[in-house]
C-alpha positions, 0 to 999 in steps of 0.5 A: 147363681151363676147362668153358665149352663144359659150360656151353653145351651145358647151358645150351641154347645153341650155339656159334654162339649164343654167338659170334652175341651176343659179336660174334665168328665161331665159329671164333675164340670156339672158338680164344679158349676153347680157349686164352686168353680175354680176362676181358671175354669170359669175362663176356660168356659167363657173362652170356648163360648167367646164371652166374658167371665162376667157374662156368667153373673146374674141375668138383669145386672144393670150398668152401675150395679156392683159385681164382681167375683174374687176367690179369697182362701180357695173359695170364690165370691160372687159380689151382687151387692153391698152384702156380698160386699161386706161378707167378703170384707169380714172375712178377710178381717178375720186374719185372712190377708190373700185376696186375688181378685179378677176384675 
């Protein structure tokens, strides 16, 4: 689960804010976060909180620990460990063949 909504909070701003800058209503930036956020907007979050799209995984991710987020055929991927990983890789398997990653 991505700790975007963590970040707004602590950052000072609200909801409301965020959306007001990125161009949408509140009601459709809480749907994208909660399900599956475009990278563009994940980036557009994190510029207005001066943080890193990476700042929006998993809280207690230690140095070593594979993460990453790729958006494969207009959905992202969130990668926490070697499942992710594979799922990914099985998906691309299937005949999928465009992988953009950010990382």
């Amino acid at each position: 689960m991505l700790k975007i909504h963590e970040l707004i909070r602590a950052s000072g701003y609200t909801l409301k804010e965020i959306a007001d800058a990125v161009g949408d209503t509140e009601e459709n930036l809480t749907r994208s976060i909660s399900g599956n956020p475009t990278m563009d907007k994940l980036e557009m979050i994190a510029h207005i909180l001066g943080v890193k799209v990476t700042d929006f995984l998993c809280e207690n991710q230690e140095e070593d620990e594979l993460y990453g987020v790729v958006i494969f055929k207009k959905k992202t991927y969130k990668i926490g460990n070697r499942q992710d990983l594979d799922k990914l890789y099985d998906d691309v398997h299937k005949g999928y063949y465009q992988v953009k990653s950010f990382f």
